[in-house]
Each structure stands twice: as structure tokens, then as C-alpha cells.
C-alpha positions as CSV (number, residue, x, y, z in Angstrom):
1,X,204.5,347.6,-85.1
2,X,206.7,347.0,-82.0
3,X,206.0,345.8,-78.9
4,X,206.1,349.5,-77.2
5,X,203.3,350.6,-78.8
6,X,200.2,348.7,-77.9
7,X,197.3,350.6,-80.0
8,X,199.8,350.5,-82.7
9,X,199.5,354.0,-83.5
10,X,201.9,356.5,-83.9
11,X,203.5,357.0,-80.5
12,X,205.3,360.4,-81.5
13,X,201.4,361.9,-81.2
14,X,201.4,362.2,-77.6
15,X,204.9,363.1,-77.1
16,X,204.5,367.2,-77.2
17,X,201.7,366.8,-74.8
18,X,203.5,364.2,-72.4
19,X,206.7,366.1,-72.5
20,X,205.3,369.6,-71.1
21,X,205.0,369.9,-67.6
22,X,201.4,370.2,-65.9
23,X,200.7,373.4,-64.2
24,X,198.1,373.6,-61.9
25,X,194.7,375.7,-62.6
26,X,194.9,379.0,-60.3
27,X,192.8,379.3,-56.9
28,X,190.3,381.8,-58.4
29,X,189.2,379.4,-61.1
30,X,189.1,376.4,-58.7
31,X,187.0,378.0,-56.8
32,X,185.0,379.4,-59.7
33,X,184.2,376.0,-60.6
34,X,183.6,374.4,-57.3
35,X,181.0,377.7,-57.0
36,X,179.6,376.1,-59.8
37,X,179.4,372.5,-59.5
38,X,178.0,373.4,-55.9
39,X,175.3,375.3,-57.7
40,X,174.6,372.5,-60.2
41,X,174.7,369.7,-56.9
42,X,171.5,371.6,-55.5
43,X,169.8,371.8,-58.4
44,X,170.1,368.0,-58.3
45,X,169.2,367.7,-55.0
46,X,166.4,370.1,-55.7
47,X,165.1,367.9,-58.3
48,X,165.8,364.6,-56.5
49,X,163.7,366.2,-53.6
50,X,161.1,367.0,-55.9
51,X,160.9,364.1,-57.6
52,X,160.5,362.0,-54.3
53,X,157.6,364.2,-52.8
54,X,155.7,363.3,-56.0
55,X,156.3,360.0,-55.6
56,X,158.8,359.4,-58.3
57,X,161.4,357.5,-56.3
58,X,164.1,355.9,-59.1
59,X,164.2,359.7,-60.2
60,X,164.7,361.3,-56.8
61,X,167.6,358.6,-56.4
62,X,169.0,359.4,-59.0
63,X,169.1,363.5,-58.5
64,X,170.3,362.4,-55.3
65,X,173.2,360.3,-56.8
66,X,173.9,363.2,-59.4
67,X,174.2,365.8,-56.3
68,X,177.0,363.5,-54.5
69,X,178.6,363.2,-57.9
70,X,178.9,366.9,-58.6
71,X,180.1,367.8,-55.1
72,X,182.6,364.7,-55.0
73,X,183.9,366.0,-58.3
74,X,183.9,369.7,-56.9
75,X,185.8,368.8,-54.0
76,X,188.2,366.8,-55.8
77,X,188.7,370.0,-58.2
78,X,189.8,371.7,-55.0
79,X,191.6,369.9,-53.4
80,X,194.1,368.1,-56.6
81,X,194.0,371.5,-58.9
């Protein structure tokens, strides 16, 4: 093992992928998926509202928190590609 390689794995693995050049997704599919993610934040906040008129408060929280989640990661989808 050399000091290079850390996991002490075979460092040629990752080579092919490291070496190729990453393109970015195309605008129609990033905005497919931010359609999506959108879709699945109001579900969450759907739920989370839900779950606090009933009472349940840790599980509207936590729709709540999975809303902000989904549309953090849609936006991030947008805007880095």
C-alpha cells in the first residue's frame, strides 16, 4: 500500500470515471425533475399540515422539514445542473 491511496484499494477503479469530463443534465430534464420534487415538497407539506391539525405535532415538523428539503434540493438541481 502506498501513501497515495488511503482506503488502500485499487486506485486505477475510479480513474475511467474521474478522467471523463462531466456534462451537465439538459434544461428539459432539470426542469422535469424540479416539476417533480416540487410535486413531492407539497405532498409533504400536505401531510405535515395534516398531521398538525390532528394534533400530531413531531410529524407535522417533520413533513414540514421534508418539504424545505425537497425544494432546497430542487432548486439546487436548477440552478448547478
Amino acid at each position: 500500500m502506498t501513501g497515495d491511496d488511503a482506503h488502500g484499494g485499487d486506485s486505477r477503479a475510479g480513474d475511467a470515471a474521474a478522467s471523463q469530463p462531466s456534462t451537465p443534465r439538459p434544461l428539459i430534464e432539470r426542469v422535469a425533475l424540479a416539476g417533480i420534487a416540487v410535486l413531492v415538497a407539497g405532498l409533504f407539506g400536505g401531510m405535515g399540515l395534516a398531521a398538525l391539525a390532528g394534533g400530531e405535532v413531531f410529524l407535522g415538523v417533520m413533513g414540514g422539514i421534508g418539504a424545505l428539503m425537497t425544494v432546497w434540493a430542487a432548486a439546487s438541481n436548477l440552478r448547478r445542473g
